[in-house]
C-alpha positions as CSV (number, residue, x, y, z in Angstrom):
1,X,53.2,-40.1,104.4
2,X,55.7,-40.3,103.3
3,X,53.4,-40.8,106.6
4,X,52.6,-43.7,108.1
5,X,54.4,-43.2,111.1
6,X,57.4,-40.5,112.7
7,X,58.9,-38.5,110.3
8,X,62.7,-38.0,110.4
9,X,63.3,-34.5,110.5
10,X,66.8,-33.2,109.0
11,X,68.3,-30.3,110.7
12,X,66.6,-27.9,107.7
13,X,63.3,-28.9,107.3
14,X,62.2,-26.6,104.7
15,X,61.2,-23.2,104.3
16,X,58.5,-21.1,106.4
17,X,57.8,-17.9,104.7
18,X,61.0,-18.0,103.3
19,X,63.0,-18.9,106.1
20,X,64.6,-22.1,107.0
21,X,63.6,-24.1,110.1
22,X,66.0,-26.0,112.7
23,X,65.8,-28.9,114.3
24,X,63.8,-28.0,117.2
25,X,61.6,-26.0,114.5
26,X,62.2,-22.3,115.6
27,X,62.9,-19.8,112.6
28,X,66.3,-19.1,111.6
29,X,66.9,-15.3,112.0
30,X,69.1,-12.8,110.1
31,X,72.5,-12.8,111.7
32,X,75.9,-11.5,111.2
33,X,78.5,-14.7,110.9
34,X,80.2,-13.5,114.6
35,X,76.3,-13.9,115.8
36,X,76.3,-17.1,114.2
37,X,79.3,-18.4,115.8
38,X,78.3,-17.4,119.1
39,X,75.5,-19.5,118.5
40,X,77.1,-22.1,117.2
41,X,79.5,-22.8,120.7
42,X,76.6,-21.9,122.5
43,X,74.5,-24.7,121.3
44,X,77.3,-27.2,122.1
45,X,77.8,-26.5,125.7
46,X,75.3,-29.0,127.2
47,X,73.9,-28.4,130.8
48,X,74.0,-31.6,132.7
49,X,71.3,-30.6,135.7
50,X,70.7,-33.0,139.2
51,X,67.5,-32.1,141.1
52,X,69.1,-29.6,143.5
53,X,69.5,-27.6,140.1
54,X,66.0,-28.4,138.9
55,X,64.4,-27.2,142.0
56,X,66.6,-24.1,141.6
57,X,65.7,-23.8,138.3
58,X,62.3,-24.5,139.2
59,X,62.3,-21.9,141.9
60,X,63.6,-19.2,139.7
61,X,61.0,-19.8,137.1
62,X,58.3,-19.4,139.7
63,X,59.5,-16.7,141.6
64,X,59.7,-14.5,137.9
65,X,56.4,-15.7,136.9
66,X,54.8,-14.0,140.6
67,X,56.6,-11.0,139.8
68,X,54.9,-10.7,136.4
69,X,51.7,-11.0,137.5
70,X,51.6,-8.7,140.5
71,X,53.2,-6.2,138.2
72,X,50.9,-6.5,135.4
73,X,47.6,-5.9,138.0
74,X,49.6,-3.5,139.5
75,X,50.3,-1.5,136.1
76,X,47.4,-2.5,134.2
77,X,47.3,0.5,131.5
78,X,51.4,0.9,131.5
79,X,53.3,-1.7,130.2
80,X,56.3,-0.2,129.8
81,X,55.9,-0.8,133.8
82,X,56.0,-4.4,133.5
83,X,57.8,-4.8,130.6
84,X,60.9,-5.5,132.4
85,X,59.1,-8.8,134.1
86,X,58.5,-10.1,131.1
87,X,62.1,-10.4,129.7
88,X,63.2,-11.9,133.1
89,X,60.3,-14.5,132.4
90,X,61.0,-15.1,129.3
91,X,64.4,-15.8,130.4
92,X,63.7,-18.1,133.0
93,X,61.8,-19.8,130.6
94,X,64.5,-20.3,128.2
95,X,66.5,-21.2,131.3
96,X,64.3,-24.9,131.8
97,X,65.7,-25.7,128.3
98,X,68.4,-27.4,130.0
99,X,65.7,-29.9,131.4
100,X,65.6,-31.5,127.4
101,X,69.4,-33.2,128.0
102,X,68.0,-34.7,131.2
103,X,65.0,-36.4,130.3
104,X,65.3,-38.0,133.6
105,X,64.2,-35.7,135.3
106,X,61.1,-34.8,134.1
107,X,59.0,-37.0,136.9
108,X,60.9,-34.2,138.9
109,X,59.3,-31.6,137.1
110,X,56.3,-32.9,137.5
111,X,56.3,-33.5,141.4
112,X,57.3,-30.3,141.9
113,X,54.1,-29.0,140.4
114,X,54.8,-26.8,137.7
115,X,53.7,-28.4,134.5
116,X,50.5,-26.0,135.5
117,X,52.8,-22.7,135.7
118,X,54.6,-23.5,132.5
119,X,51.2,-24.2,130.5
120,X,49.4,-21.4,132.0
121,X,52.0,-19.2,130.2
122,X,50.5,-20.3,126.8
123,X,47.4,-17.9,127.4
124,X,49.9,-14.9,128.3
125,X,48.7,-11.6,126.4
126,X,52.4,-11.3,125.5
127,X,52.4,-13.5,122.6
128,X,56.8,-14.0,122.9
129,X,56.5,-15.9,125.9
130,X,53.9,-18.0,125.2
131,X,55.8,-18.5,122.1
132,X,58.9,-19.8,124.6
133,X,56.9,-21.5,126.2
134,X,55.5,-23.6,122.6
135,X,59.7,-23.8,121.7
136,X,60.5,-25.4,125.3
137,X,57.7,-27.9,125.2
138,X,58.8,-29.0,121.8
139,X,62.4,-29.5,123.1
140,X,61.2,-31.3,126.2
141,X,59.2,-33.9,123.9
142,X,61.8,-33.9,120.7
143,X,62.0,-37.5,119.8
144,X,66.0,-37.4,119.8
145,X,65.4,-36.4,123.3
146,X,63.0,-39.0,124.9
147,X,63.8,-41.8,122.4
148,X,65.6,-43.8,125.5
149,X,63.4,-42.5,127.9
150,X,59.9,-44.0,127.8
151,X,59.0,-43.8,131.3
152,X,60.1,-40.5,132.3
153,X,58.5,-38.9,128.8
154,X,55.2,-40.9,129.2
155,X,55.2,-39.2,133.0
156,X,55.3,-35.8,131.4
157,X,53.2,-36.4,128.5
158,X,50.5,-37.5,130.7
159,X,50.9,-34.5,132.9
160,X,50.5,-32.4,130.1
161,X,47.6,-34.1,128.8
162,X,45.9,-33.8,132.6
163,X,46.7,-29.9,132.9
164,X,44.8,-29.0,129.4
165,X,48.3,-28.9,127.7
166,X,46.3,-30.1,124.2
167,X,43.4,-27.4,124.7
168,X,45.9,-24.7,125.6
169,X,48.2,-25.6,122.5
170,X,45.5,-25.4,119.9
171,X,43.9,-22.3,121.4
172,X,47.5,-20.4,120.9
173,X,47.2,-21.3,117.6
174,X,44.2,-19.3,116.6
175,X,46.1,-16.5,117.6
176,X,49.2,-16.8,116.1
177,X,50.1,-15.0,112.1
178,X,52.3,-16.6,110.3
179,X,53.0,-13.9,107.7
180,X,55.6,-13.6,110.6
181,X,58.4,-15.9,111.1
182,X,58.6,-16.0,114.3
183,X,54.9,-17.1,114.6
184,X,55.3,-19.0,111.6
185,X,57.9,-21.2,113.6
186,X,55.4,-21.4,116.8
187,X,53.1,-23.0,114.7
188,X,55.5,-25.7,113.2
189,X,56.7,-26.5,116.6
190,X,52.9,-26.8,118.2
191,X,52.5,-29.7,115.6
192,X,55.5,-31.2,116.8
193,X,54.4,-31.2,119.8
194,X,51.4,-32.9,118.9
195,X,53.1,-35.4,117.1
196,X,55.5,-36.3,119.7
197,X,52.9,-36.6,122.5
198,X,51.1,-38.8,120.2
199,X,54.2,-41.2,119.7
200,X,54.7,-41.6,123.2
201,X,50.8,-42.0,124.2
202,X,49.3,-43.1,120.8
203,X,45.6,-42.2,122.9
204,X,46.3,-38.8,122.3
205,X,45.6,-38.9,118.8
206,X,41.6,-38.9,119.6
207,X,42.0,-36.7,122.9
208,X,43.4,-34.4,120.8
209,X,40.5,-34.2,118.2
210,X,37.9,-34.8,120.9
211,X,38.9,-32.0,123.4
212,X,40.0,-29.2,120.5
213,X,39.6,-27.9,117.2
214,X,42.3,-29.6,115.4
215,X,41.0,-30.6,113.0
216,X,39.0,-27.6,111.9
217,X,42.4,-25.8,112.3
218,X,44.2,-28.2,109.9
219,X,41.5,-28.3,107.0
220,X,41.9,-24.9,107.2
221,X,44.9,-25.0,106.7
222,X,45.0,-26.9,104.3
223,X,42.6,-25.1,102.0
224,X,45.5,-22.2,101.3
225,X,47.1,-23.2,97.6
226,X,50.3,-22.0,98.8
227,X,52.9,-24.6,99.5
228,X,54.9,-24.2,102.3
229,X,56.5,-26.1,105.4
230,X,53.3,-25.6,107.6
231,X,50.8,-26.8,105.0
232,X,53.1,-30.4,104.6
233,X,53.2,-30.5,108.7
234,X,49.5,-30.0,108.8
235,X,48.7,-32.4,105.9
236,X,51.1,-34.9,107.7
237,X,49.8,-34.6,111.4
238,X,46.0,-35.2,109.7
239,X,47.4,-38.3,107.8
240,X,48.8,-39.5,111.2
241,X,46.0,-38.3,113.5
242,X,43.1,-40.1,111.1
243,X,45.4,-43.4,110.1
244,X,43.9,-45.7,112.9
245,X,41.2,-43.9,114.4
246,X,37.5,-44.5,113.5
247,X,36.1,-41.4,115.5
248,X,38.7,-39.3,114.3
249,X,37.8,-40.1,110.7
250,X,34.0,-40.1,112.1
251,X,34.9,-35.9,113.4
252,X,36.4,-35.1,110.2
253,X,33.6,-36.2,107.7
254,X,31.3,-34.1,110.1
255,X,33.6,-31.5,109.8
256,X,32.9,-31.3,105.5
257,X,36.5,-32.7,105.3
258,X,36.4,-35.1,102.5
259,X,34.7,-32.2,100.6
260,X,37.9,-30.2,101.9
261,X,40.4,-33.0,101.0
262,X,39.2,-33.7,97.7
263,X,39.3,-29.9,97.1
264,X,43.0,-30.0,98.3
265,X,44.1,-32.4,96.0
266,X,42.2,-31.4,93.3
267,X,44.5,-28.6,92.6
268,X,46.9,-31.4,91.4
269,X,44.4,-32.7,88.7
270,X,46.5,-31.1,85.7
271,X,49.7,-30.4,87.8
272,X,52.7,-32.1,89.5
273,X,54.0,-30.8,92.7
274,X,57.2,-28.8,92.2
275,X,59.3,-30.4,94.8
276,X,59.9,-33.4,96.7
277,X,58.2,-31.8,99.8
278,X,55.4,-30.8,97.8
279,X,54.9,-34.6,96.3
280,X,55.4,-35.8,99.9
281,X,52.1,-33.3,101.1
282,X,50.2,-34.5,98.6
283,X,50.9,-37.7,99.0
284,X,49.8,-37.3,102.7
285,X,46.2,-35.7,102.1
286,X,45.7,-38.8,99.8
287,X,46.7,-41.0,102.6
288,X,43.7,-38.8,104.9
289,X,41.7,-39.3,102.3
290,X,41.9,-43.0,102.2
291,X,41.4,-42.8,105.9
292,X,38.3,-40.8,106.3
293,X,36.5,-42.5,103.7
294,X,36.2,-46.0,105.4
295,X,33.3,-45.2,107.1
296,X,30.4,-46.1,105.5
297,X,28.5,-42.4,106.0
298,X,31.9,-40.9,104.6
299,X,32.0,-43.0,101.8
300,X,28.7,-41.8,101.3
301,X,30.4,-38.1,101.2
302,X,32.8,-39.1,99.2
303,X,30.0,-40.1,96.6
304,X,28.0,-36.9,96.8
305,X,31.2,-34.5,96.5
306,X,31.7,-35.8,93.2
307,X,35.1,-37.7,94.9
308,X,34.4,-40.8,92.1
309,X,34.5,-38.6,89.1
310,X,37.6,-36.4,90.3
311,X,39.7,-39.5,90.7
312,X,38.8,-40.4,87.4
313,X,39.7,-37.1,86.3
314,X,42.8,-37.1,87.9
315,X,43.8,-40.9,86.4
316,X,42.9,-39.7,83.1
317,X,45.5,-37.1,83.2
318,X,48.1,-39.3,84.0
319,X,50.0,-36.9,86.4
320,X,51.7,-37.9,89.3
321,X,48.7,-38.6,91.4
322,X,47.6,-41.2,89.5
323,X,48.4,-44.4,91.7
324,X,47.1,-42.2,94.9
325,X,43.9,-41.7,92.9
326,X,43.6,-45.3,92.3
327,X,44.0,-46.2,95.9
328,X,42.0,-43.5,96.9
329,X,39.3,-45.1,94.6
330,X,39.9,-48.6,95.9
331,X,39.1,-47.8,99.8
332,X,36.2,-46.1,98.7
333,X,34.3,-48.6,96.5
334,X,35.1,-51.5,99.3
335,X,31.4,-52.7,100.5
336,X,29.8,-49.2,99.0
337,X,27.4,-50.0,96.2
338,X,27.1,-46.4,95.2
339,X,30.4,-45.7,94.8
340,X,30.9,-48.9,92.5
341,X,27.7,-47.4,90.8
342,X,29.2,-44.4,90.1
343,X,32.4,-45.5,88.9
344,X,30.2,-47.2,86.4
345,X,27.8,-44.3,85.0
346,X,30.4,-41.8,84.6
347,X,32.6,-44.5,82.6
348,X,35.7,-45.3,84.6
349,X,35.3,-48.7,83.4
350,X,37.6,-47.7,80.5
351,X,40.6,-46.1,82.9
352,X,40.4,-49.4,84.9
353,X,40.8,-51.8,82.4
354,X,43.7,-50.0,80.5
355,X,45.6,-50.2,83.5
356,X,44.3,-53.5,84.2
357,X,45.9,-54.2,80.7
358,X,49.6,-53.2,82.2
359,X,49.5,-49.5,80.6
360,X,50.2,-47.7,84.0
361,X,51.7,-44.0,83.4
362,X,54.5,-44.1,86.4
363,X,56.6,-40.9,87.1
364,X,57.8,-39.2,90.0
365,X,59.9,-40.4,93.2
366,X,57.8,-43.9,93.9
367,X,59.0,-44.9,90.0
368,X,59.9,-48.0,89.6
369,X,58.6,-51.6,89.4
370,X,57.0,-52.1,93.2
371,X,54.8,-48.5,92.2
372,X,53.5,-50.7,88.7
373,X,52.8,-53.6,91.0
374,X,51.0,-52.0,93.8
375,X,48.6,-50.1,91.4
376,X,48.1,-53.1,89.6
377,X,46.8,-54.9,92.7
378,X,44.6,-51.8,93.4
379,X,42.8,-52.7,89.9
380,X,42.6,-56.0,91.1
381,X,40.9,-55.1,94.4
382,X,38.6,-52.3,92.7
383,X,37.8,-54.7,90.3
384,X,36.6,-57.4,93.1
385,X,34.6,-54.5,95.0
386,X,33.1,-53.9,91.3
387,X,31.6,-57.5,91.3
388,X,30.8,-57.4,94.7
389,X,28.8,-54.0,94.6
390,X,27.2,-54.7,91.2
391,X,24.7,-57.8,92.0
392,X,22.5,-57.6,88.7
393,X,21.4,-55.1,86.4
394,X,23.1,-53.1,83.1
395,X,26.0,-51.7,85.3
396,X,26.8,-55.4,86.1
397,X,26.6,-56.5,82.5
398,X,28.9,-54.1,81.5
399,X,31.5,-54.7,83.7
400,X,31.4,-58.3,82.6
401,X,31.0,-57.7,79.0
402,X,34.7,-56.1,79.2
403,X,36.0,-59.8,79.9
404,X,34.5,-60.2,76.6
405,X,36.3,-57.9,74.5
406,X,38.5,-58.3,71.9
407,X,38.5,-62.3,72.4
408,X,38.5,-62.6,76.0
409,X,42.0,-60.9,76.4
410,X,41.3,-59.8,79.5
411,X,40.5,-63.3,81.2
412,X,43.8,-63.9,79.4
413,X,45.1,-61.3,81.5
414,X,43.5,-62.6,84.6
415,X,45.2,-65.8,84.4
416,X,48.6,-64.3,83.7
417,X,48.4,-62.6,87.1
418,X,46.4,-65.3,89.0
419,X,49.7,-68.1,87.6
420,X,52.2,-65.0,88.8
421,X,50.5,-64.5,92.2
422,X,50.0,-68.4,92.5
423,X,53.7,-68.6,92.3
424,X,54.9,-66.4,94.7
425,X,52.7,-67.9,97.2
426,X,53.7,-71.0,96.8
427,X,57.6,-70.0,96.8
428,X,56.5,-69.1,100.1
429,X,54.7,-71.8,101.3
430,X,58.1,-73.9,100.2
431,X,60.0,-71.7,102.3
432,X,57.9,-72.0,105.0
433,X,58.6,-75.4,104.9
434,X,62.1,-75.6,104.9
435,X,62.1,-73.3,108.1
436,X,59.6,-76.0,109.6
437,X,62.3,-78.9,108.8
438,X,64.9,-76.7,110.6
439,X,65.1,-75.2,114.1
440,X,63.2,-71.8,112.8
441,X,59.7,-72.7,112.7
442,X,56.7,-70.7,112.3
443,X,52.8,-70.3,113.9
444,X,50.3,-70.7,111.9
445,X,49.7,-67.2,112.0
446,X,53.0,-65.7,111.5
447,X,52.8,-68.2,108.4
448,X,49.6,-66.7,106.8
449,X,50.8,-63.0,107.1
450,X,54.4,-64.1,105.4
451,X,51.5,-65.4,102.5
452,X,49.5,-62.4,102.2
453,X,52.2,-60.2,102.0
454,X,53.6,-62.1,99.3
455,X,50.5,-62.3,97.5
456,X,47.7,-64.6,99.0
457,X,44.7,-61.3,99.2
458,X,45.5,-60.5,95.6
459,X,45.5,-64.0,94.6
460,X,42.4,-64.0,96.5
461,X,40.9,-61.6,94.9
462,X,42.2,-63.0,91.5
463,X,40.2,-66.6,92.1
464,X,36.9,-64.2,93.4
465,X,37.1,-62.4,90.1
466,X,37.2,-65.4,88.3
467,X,34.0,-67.3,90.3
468,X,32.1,-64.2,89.3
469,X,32.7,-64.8,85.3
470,X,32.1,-68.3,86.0
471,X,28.8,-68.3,87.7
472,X,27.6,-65.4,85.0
473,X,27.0,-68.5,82.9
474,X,28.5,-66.8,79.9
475,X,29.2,-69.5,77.7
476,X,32.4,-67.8,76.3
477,X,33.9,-66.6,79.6
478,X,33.3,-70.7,80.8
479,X,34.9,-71.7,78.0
480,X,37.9,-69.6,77.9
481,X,38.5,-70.1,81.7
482,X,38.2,-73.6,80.9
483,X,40.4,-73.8,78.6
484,X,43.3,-71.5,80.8
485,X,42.8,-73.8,83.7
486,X,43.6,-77.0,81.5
487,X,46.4,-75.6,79.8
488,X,48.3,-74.5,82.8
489,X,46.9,-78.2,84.6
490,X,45.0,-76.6,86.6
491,X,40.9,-76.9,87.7
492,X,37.8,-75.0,89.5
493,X,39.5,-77.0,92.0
494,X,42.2,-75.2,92.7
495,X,40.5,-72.1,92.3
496,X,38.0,-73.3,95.3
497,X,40.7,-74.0,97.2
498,X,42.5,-70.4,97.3
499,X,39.1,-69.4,98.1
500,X,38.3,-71.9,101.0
501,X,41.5,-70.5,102.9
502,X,40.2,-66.9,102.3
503,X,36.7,-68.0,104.0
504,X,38.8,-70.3,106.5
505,X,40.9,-67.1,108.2
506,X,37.7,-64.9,108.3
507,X,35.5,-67.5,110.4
C-alpha cells in the first residue's frame, strides 16, 4: 500500500469517471471561473461555532428534518409537494459542516442526540441528501480534522459505530451508480469514512466486515478491469482492512476472494500498469493477497486456484509484478506443504534459483538496490519453507540437487550472502555495544529487533538452509561447506550458534 497504513491524500486525488476529486472527495463540477472564485473565498471563511450555535444549528437541522417527513406522508404520490423540504434539509445538512473546524464539539453533538437523525438520513429515498449526509460525515472524520483531537473524534466514532453508522454506510452503497459523478464521489467518500473510523478505533476494521458486506462489495469491485480512483480506494481499504486481522482474512477466503484477488492481479501477468496510481492498486491487492493467504485453509485456496502457477507465470515475464509475486509466493509456502509441492511439480525451482543467482529483473517506482535486496531475502525465505515443507521424497531431491549444479556454485552463493548478512549483524551488535558503554543503553529486546531488522531472520534462514545440505549427507555439499567455513575461519559452530539464538527468542 503503498498501504500499510493512512494514505496521504493530495488535494486531487485522481480521476473518478473523468473528473477530479477534492480533498474531502466530492466531485469537482463544471463551473464558469466567477463560480470558481466564489467558491474559492467561500471555502476560506471558516465558521468558528460555541455550543449555543451547535444547539442552534442542531435545532434547525431537526426542526427541517420533521417537516420533511410529515410532508412526505402527507403528499405521498406528489413530490413536487415536498420537494421544497427537501432542499431546506439538504441545506441544513450542509449547514452542520461547520461542526468539522470544531472538532471539540462533537461530544456535544452527540449529547444532544442527533448522531441517530443524521444517519437515519442515509436510508432517505432522495438519494442527494443521503449523499450530504455521506459528504458531511467524511468532513467530520477527515484526518486533517481530528488529527489533534483523539478524544472528542473517538466520542463520535463510537457513536457512530453504536447507531448502525457502518450498516447504514455500506447499504447506501449498493444503491449508488457511479457512471455518475456525483455518485461516483459518494462512493469515494464512504471509503473514507471507513478508513478514518478505522484509524481512530482500529476495532472497527472487523465490525465493519462482521456487521456488513464489505467485503463482497469490494471484491466486486475489484473484479471491473477498468482503472479508476474507486478501484485504487477499494483495493487499498481491503489491503488495510485484512493487514492484521485473522477473521477478516478468515471472511474473505469464505467469500471466494483469493480466487478474486488472483483474478485481479492476473490481468497484470503480461502488462505494467500505466500510471503510478495504477502500480500503487496493484501493489495493494498483492499486499491482500499476502494477507488472506496466512491461514492455513486459504493457503489451501491459494493452492487449488492455481495461485502457485500464476505467480510463476507472472515472475517469468519479468513485468513489474515480479517482486510482489515473489512475496506473494513466500507467505504462501510458509508451513504449507502443498504449496512447496506445487512450486516443485510445475518447475518453479528454475525461476527461484536464477534469482537466487542475483539475476533479478527490477523496473518500476520501487527500483533501486533495497527492491534487489528485499526479493533476494524472499528467495532466501521460500527457499527455507522449500526445505521445511519437502521432508523426503523426489521433490526433495531435487531441490537439493540444485546446490549441486554446475560445481556447487550455489552453496558458493549461500556463503556469499550468509558472510554479507553475518556482517551486518555484527556491525550491529558492535553498535549496540558502544551505546551500552555510554548513557544510551538498550533492553534486551529492543536489541534483538535493531538485529533482525538488520539482518538476523535472513541470516537465520541462511544457517537453516545450510543444516539442511549438511544433514542430507551429500558428500559433495559436506565438503564444499567444509571447505567455505574454513576458508572464511569459520565452523558448524558458528552456524549452530546463529541457530541457537533463533530457537532461544521462540521458547
Amino acid at each position: 500500500m503503498s498501504t500499510q497504513g493512512k494514505r496521504k491524500r493530495e488535494q486531487d486525488v485522481g480521476a473518478i469517471n473523468g473528473g477530479p476529486v477534492n480533498g474531502g472527495g466530492a466531485m469537482a463540477m463544471d463551473v464558469s471561473s466567477e463560480a470558481m472564485l466564489a467558491l474559492d473565498a467561500a471555502s476560506d471563511v471558516v465558521e468558528v461555532i460555541d455550543v449555543r450555535r451547535l444547539k442552534k444549528l442542531v435545532l434547525g437541522f431537526e426542526r427541517k428534518l420533521r417537516d420533511n417527513l410529515e410532508a412526505r406522508m402527507k403528499f405521498v404520490d406528489q413530490p413536487e409537494k415536498f420537494m421544497e423540504s427537501e432542499v431546506d434539509l439538504d441545506e441544513e445538512v450542509k449547514k452542520l459542516h461547520a461542526l468539522a473546524a470544531n472538532p471539540d464539539l462533537y461530544p456535544e453533538l452527540v449529547r444532544l442526540g442527533s448522531v441517530p437523525s443524521v444517519l437515519g438520513l442515509l436510508s432517505h429515498d432522495n438519494t442527494d441528501i443521503a449523499m450530504s449526509v455521506v459528504t458531511l460525515l467524511s468532513d467530520l472524520t477527515d484526518e486533517d480534522v481530528i488529527g489533534e483531537s483523539d478524544e472528542p473524534a473517538l466520542v463520535l466514532v463510537d457513536a457512530l459505530v453504536e447507531n448502525n453508522a457502518l450498516e447504514l454506510l455500506v447499504q447506501n452503497l449498493s444503491r449508488m451508480d457511479e457512471a455518475d459523478s456525483d455518485e461516483a464521489a459518494a462512493v469515494f467518500n464512504t471509503l473514507s469514512i471507513i478508513e478514518n473510523m478505522t484509524e481512530v478505533k482500529p476495532a472497527v476494521a472487523e465490525l465493519v466486515c462482521e456487521r456488513t458486506k464489505l467485503l463482497r462489495w469490494i471484491l466486486n469491485r475489484i473484479k471491473l478491469r477498468e482503472f479508476d480512483s474507486n478501484k485504487f480506494y477499494a483495493s487499498e481499504i481491503l489491503a488495510i482492512l485484512l493487514q492484521s486481522s485473522e477473521p477478516n482474512q478468515k471472511r474473505l477466503g469464505q467469500l471466494n476472494g483469493v480466487d478474486t484477488l488472483l483474478q485481479a492481479v492476473a490481468f497484470y501477468k503480461s502488462r505494467d500498469p500505466k500510471t503510478t496510481e495504477e502500480e500503487e492498486m496493484l501493489e495493494n491487492l498483492f499486499n491482500s493477497l499476502c494477507s488472506v493467504v496466512m491461514p492455513m485453509e486459504n493457503k489451501d485456496r491459494f493452492v487449488k486456484a492455481e495461485g502457485v502457477e500464476l505467480m510463476i507465470i507472472i515472475m517469468k515475464q519479468k513485468r513489474l509484478a515480479y517482486g510482489s509475486a515473489m512475496k506473494a509466493l513466500d507467505f504462501a509456502m510458509t508451513r504449507c506443504p502443498a504449496a512447496c509441492e506445487r512450486f516443485v511439480d510445475v518447475l518453479g525451482l528454475k525461476t527461484l534459483f536464477a534469482a537466487f543467482m542475483g539475476k533479478i529483473p527490477v523496473k518500476g517506482k520501487h527500483k533501486g538496490e533495497r527492491n534487489v535486496e528485499e526479493i533476494e531475502e524472499r528467495v532466501i525465505s521460500i527457499i527455507s519453507s522449500l526445505f521445511g515443507g519437502l521432508t523426503r521424497g523426489s521433490r526433495r531431491e531435487r531441490l537439493l540437487s540444485k546446490f549441486t549444479e554446475n560445481e556447487f556454485e550455489k552453496i558458493d552463493r549461500l556463503m556469499e550472502l550468509y558472510l554479507r548478512y553475518a556482517d551486518r549483524v555484527k556491525a550491529e551488535s558492535k553498535r549496540h555495544d558502544e551505546m551500552d558503554a555510554g548513557d544510551d543503553e538498550l533492553d534486551e529486546d529492543e536489541k534483538y529487533l535493531a538485529k533482525l531488522e538488520a539482518g538476523l531472520y535472513t541470516l537465520q534462514l541462511l544457517a537453516l538452509t545450510m543444516a539442511h545440505l549438511w544433514a542430507s549427507e551429500n558428500a559433495g555439499m559436506r565438503e564444499r561447506l567444509g571447505l567455505l567455513l574454513k576458508q572464511r575461519r569459520l565452523s558448524r559452530d558458528d552456524i549452530k550458534a546463529v541457530l541457537q539464538v533463533r530457537k532461544r527468542k521462540s521458547e
